[in-house]
N, C-alpha and C positions, 0 to 999 in steps of 0.2 A: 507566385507561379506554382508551387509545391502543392497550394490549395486546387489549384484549378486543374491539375495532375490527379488530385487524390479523387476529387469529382468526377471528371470524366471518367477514372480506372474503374470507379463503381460503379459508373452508368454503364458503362459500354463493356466490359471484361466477364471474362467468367472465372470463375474461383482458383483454377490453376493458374492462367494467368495473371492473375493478382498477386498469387504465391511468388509468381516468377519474378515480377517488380519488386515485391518486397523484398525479396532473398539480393537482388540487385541494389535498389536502395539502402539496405543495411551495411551491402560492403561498399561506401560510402564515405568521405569524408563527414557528410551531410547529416547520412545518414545513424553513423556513430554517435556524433551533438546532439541528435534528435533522443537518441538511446540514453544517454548518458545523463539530459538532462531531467527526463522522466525517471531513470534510477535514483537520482539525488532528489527529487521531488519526493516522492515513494519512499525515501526514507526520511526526508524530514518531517512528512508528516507521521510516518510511524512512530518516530521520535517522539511527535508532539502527542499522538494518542497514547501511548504508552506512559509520559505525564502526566496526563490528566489521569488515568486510572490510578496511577501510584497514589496521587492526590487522595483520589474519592477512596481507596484502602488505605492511606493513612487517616481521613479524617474519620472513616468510620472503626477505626481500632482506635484511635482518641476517645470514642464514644463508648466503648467496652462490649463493641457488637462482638459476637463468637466468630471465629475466622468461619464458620459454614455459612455462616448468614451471609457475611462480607462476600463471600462465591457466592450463592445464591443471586444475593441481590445485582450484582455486577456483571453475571454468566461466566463467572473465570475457574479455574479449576483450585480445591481449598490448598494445592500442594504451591499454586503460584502465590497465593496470599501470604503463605508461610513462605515462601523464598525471600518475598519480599519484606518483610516484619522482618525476620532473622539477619 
């Protein structure tokens, strides 16, 4: 029912009032579940990418790469590589 809500509000509404549903829907029993379970989504997968990068800068200081290269290669900053080594 929720779907067939959020279709029609996009066909037929214009941007304020979409706003106005949203703002209504949020203060929500429904609404909040909806919230809450995308926040826990969101960070389990931060969780899991945060992981796997740990991973790939430990295997590659295993390797005796220079913590610049390890940023480099990765796109992370060399101060995160050394937080994480240390």
């Amino acid at each position: 029912m929720q779907a067939v809500l959020y279709v029609l509000a996009e066909k037929f509404l214009q941007k304020e009032e979409l706003e106005k549903i949203r703002e209504e829907i949020n203060m929500t029993r429904l609404g909040q579940m909806i919230f809450d379970d995308g926040m826990e989504k969101g960070i389990e997968k931060g969780i899991e990418q945060g992981l796997e990068l740990a991973k790939q800068i430990f295997k590659l200081a295993g390797e005796n790469i220079p913590v610049q290269e390890i940023a480099r290669r990765l796109s992370v900053s060399e101060n995160e590589v050394r937080q994480l080594l240390n």
